[in-house]
C-alpha positions as CSV (number, residue, x, y, z in Angstrom):
1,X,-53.5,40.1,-44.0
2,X,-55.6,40.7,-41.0
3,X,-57.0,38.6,-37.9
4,X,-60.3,38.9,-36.1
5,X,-61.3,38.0,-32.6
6,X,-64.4,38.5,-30.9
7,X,-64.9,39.4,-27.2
8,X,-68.4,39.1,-26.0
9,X,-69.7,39.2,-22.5
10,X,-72.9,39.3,-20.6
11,X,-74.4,43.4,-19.2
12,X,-77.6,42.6,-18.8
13,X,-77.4,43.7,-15.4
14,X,-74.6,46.2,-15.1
15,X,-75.0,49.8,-14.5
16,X,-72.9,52.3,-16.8
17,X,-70.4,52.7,-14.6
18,X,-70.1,48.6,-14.0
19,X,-70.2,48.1,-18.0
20,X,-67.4,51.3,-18.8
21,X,-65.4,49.3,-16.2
22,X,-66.0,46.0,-17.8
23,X,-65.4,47.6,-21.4
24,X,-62.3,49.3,-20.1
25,X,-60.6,46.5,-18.9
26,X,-61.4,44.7,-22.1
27,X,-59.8,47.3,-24.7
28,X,-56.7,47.9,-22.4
29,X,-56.0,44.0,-22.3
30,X,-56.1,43.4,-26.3
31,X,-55.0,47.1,-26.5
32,X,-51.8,46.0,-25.3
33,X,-51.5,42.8,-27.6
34,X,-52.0,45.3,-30.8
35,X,-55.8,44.5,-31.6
36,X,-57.7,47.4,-32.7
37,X,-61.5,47.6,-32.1
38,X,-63.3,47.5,-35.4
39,X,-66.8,47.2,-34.2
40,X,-69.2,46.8,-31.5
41,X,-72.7,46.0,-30.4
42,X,-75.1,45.5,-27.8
43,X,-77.8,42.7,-28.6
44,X,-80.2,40.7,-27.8
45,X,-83.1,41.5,-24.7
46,X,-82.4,44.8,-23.1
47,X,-79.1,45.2,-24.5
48,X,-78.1,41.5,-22.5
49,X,-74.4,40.8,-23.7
50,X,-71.8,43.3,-25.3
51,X,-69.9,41.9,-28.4
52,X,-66.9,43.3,-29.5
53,X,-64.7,43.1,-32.9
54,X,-61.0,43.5,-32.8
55,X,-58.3,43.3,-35.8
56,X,-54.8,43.0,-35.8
57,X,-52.1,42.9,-38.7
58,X,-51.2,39.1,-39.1
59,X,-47.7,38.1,-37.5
């Protein structure tokens, strides 16, 4: 059995560098608690707020 979690967070403003930073920080941190990143996606106006899919084998 698996678990989900999303992660979503706004980047309508950021620049690459800002939004790499901002994505980094997010995979290291569930990275760490054994979630694997399953899927992505930028959406809504002008790519506005990142949304990331993780997974993780059910404890």
């Amino acid at each position: 059995m698996w678990e989900y979690t999303t992660v979503t967070f706004n980047s309508l403003f950021d620049a690459e560098k800002t939004l790499k930073r901002k994505s980094d920080r997010v995979f290291e941190q569930y990275g760490k608690d054994g979630w694997e990143l399953v899927n992505f996606q930028c959406v809504g106006a002008f790519g506005s707020m990142m949304v990331f899919v993780f997974k993780r084998e059910k404890k």
